[in-house]
Structures are given as structure tokens and as C-alpha cells.
N, C-alpha and C positions, 0 to 999 in steps of 0.2 A: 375755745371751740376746737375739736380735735381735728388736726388736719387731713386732706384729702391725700390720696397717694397721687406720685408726681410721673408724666410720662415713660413710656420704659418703667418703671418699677414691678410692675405685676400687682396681684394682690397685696400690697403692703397698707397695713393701715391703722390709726393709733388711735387705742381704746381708751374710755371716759379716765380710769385713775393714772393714766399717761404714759402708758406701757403699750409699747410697738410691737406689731404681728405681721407676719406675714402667711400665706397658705399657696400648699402646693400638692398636685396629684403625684399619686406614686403609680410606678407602674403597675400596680395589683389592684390601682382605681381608688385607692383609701386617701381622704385629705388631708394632710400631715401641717401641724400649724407651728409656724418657728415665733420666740420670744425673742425680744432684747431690750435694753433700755434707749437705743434710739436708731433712728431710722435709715442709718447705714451697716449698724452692726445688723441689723434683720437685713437688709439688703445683700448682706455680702451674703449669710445663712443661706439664704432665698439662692441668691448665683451659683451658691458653691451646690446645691443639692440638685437645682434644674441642670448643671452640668455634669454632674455623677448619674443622672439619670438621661441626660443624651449620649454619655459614654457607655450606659450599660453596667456603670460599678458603682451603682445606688444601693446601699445599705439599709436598713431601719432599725434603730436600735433597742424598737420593742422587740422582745422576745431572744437578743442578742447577747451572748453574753461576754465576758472580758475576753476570755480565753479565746474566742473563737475571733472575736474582732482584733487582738493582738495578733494572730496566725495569719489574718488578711494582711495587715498595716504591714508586716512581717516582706510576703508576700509582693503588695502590689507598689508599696512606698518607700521599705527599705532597697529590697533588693537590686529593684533598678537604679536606684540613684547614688549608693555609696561604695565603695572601695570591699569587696569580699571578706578583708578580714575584719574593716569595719563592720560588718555587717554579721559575722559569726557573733561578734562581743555582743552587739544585740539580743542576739537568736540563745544565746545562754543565759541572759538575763531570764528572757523570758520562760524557756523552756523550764531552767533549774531552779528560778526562786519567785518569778512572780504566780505563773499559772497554777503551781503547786498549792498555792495558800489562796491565791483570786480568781482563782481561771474559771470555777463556779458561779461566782456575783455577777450580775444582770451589770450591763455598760449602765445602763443610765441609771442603774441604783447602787452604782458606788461611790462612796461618802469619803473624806476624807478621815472618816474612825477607821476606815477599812483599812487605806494604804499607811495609817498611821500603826497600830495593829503589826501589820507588815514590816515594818521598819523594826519596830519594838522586835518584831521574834527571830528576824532573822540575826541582830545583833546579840541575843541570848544563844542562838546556834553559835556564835563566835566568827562571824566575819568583822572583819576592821570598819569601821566607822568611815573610810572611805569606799569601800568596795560598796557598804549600804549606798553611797550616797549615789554612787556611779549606776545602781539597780533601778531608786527611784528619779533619776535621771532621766532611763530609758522609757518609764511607765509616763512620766508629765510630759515626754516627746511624743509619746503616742496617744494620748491624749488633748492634746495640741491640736493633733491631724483632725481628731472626731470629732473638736471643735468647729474644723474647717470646714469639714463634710456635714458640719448640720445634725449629730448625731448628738452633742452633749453640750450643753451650753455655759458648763463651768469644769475647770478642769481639779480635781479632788486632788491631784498630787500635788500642787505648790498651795496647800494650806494644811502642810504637815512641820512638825517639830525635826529637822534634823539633828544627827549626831555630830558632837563636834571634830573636827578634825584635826590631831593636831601635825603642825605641819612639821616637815622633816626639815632638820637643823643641818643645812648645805657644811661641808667640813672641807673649803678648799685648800691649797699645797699656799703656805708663805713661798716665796723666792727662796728661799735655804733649802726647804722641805724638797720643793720642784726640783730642784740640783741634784737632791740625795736621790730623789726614784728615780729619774734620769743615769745616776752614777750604779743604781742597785742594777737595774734591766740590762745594761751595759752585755751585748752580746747573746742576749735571749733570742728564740728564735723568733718570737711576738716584739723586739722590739719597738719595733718601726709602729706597730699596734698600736701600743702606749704612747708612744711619741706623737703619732697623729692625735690622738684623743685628748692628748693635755694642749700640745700647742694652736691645736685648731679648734677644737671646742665640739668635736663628733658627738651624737649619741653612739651607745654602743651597736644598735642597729645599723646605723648609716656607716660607722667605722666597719664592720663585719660584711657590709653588702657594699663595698668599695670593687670596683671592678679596674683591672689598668686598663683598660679603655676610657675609663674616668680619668684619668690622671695623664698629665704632659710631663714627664721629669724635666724636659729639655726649657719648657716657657717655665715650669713650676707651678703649675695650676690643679686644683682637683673640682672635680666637678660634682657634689651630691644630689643625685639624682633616686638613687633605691635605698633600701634598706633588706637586713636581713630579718624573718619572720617565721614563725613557725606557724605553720597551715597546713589542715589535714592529717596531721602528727609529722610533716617532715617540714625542715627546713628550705625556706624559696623565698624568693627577692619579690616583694614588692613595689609601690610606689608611694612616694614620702604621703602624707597627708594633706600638706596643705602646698601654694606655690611658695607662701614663702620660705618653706623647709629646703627646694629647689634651690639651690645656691653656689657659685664657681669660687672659689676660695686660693688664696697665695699661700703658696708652701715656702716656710724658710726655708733658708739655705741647708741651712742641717740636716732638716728631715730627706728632704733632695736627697741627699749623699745617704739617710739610713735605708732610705724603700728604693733604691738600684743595688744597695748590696741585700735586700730584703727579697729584692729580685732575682738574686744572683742565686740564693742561697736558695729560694724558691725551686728555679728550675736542678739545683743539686740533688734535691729532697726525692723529686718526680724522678729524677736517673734512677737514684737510692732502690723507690720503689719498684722500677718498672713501670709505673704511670703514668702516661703520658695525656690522660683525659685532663683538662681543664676546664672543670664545671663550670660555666657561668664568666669563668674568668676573673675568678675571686682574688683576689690581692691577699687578706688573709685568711689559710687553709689550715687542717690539718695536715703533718706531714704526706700522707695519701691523695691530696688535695680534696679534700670533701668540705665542706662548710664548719663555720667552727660553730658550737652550742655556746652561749651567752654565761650561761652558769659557768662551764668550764676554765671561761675565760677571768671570769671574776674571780673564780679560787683562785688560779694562777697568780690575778692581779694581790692578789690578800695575802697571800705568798712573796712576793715580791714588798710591800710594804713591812711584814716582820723583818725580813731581811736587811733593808734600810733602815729599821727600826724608827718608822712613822707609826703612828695609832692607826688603827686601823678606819674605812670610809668604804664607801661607796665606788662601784665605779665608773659612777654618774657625776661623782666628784670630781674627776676629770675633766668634765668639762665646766662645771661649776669654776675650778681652778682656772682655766683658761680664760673666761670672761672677767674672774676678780683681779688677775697678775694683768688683763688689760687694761682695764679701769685704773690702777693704783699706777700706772703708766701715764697718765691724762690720756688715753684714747678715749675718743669719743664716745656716750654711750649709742651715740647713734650707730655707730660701724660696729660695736660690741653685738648688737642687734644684728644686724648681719651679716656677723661674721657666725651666731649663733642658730640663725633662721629662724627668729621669733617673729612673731604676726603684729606686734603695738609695741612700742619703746615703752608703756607702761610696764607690762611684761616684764622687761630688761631691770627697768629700775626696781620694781619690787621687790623683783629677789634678789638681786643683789645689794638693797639698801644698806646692808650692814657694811658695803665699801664708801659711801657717802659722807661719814665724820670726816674718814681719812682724805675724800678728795676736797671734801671744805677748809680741813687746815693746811693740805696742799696751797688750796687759791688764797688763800690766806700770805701763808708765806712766802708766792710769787708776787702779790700784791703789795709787802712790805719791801720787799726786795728792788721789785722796778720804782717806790717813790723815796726811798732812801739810798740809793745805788749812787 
């Protein structure tokens, strides 16, 4: 026997072949009737739309179509809730490659042939098979929402075939290698640059948007708190992503002594020019002191590696190298993790797995050593 609906629930109630309904007035007086397969997923349907319509931001997705319900979702769910330039990566997804090809298809009548389709043409225009995956990314987040809102009851992006991705083969510095770029940069004006990024484990962002007010030389501590970003076509400091990117960090002794002559050489530069502005209070500047452009900084870096006559890498690799020369240390992967600002020690391990044989036959050979010693 089909059961009755339960206090507080509203109209909810389950029909003969055992499929749950609920109904609800719109504010244009029409009775809108939500589906699900049991009596709490119609229940949530049912709260999320009677509260979109005591809010005033009730949708219907008859007659709606993608394009216009992605420019809202845009609007009322990204903008407030995420980080600006989060939120630009969004807004270009959608502007440049979804609405272009979907932005006509009715919301509730799109299928996943559609965003399949979608995926298929955009990888024939010649985007990378990650950059697709990061597009339909943004489309099943937004989809998600109009789940919530009671507008579509199945979300058509996560029952598509992705592209595979393959991943990028991490290239960090052996302890020989670390020596020689260390001995190659030797008196560059970016030293101290390089030096942080290998022995601390920086992104290039967070190394670029270093401020000395982040930094103690005297305790030895730096504190990453911003990063450097390009928004609006100019370069400005942001804030990290996530807390755990948030992170106060020990500076060797080394580096100590490279970024006060870094500092030194700094305020030389500003006599040099006549400028005495200090934007932001960047640690590392162009001689003018203006913010340094990432790309610029990587040729330099690529530069610097023929020089040493290393292969050339990434120079993302740098900190990739920093975490592996920890690890093959016995430091913990735990502290590896926080010394990197990752969110799960899964994370940590995964990519670094290929330091894993070597720290097994490490324990290995401390293991022989303490019961034959």
C-alpha cells in the first residue's frame, strides 16, 4: 500500500508503480510536480524550490534554456561565493565554449549526447584533453545546482566519456643536479628566487607574490599567505585558494643570508632607477620594481638550466624537487605535506610515489642494520 505523506512534508506522496512525487505552487499559480525514487530525495526537491520561491529566485525550467540558466548560476551562485579570479575561469568556460555550442538547448532537454558532442568538438578544435575536462567540469557543477533548485533531476554531464589525460612526468633535481643549479644561478639577480622555490617547495605564484612583510629574516620564517596572478590583463596579488595553501615555513640558514643580500641588492636597483615606489612590497621585482610576469621568469629559469647543463623541466619542477630531496631524507611524508600546503597526505603520496621503492629499501636497510649491529 502506498504510503501516506509524513507531518511537515507538504504534498509528498508515492504513487501505485512506487515512484515518489511531490507538488508545489509557482508563483505564476501553475503546479509544478517534482519526481524521485524515494521520499527524501523528493523532499529535499520540494525544500529547495519552496525556498527559491520565498527568496524570490524561483526559476522554471520550462521554457529555460542553458545558456540563460548558466548566465544566472554565473550570477547568483558563483559570484558570491568564490575568489574573483576563481570565478573569471568559470565565466570563460562558459562564455567561450559551452554557450557557443549549448547555450540554445532547452535545460531540461539536455541529454548527455549533447555534452558528449561538446566534448568530441571542442577536442577536434585542438584544446588539450585537460583543458576539455576542466570545461566539462564547470557544466556538471552547474548542473548539480539545478539539481538543487529542483529544475533537472539528472545531471547529463557525469554520463559522458572523457578524454584521457595523460599526466605530466614530475622531472625533479637528484642532490648532484640541486648543487649544479644552485652553483649555475650563483650571483643572479633572481637568485634568492630559485633558491626559495627549490628549497621550500613555492608555486611560482606564491614565490612571485612573496612580500617582506611575509618574511622574518631575523626568526627565519616566511609566511605564504598571497600569490601573484594575472586579472583584468594586469598583474595583482591575490589570496591562496585554499587554508591549507596558508602556511608559515622555516627558512635555512642559507637562504637567510641569500634574501638580505637579495635585499640589499634590491634597494641598489630602486637608487639605480630613481624609484623609490614599492608596489605591494614585492620581494621579487623587476629592476624598476614592478611585479615579475611568470613566463619571463621561467625562460630565465631554462636559461639557467643549459647553463648548468641540466635537461631541461618545468619550473614547477622546483618544487616537485623540493618535496622529493625531502622524502629521500626520511622526512616525514607528513611534514612533506606541509611544508607543500596540500589539502590530504593522499595527495602527497601520489605524486610523489615514484620516491617510495627508494624510501622502502631505505627501511629496509635501517632494519638490517639495527638487528645485525
Amino acid at each position: 500500500m502506498p504510503r501516506r505523506r509524513g507531518n511537515g512534508e507538504g504534498s509528498i506522496y508515492q504513487r501505485k508503480d512506487g515512484k515518489w512525487c511531490a507538488a508545489a505552487t509557482t508563483p505564476d499559480g501553475y503546479r509544478k510536480v517534482l519526481y524521485g525514487t524515494t521520499r527524501e530525495a523528493v523532499r529535499r526537491k520540494l525544500t529547495g524550490i519552496q525556498h527559491s520561491i520565498d527568496s524570490g529566485t524561483y526559476t522554471d525550467a520550462a521554457g529555460l534554456t542553458l545558456g540563460k540558466y548558466l548566465d544566472q548560476w554565473l550570477e547568483e551562485v558563483v559570484k558570491p561565493s568564490v575568489r574573483r579570479w576563481t570565478y573569471l575561469g568559470y565565466e570563460v568556460h562558459v562564455r567561450l565554449h559551452i554557450k557557443p555550442i549549448l547555450g540554445t538547448v532547452a535545460l531540461d532537454r539536455l541529454t548527455p549526447m549533447h555534452v558528449q558532442s561538446m566534448i568530441n568538438r571542442k577536442l577536434q578544435e585542438g584544446l588539450s584533453p585537460k583543458s576539455v575536462k576542466y570545461i566539462r567540469g564547470t557544466l556538471r557543477t552547474a548542473l548539480n545546482q539545478a539539481i538543487r533548485w529542483g529544475l533537472l533531476s539528472r545531471n547529463a554531464a557525469t554520463m559522458v566519456e572523457l578524454p584521457k589525460v595523460s599526466r605530466y612526468e614530475i622531472r625533479p633535481f637528484t642532490t648532484d643536479e640541486a648543487r649544479r643549479f644552485l652553483a649555475a644561478i650563483k650571483g643572479d639577480r633572481l637568485e634568492a628566487l630559485y633558491s626559495v622555490a627549490l628549497t621550500m617547495g613555492l608555486r611560482q605564484g606564491e614565490a612571485l607574490g612573496l612580500r617582506w612583510q611575509d618574511i622574518d629574516l631575523d626568526m627565519g620564517y616566511i609566511r605564504v599567505s598571497k600569490q601573484l596572478q594575472r586579472l583584468d590583463g594586469k598583474l595583482q596579488l591575490v589570496d591562496l585558494k585554499t587554508d591549507r595553501s596558508r602556511r608559515t615555513l622555516v627558512i635555512p640558514a642559507s637562504i637567510v643570508d641569500g634574501l638580505r643580500q637579495h635585499k640589499v641588492r634590491q634597494a641598489e636597483e630602486r637608487a639605480a632607477t630613481g624609484n623609490s615606489v614599492r608596489r605591494d612590497d614585492l620581494v621579487f621585482t623587476t629592476p624598476e620594481g614592478e611585479p615579475l610576469e611568470g613566463t619571463t621568469v621561467s625562460r630565465h629559469f631554462h636559461r639557467h638550466l643549459d647553463q648548468a647543463g641540466l635537461s631541461q623541466r618545468r619550473f614547477h619542477d622546483l618544487r616537485h624537487s623540493c618535496a622529493t630531496l625531502l622524502m629521500v631524507q626520511g622526512v616525514s611524508p607528513r611534514v612533506v605535506m606541509d611544508v607543500l600546503g596540500h589539502s590530504e597526505i593522499a595527495m602527497t603520496m601520489n605524486t610523489y610515489s615514484h620516491v617510495i621503492p627508494e624510501l622502502r629499501r631505505d627501511a629496509a636497510d635501517r632494519m638490517e642494520d639495527l638487528l645485525t649491529r
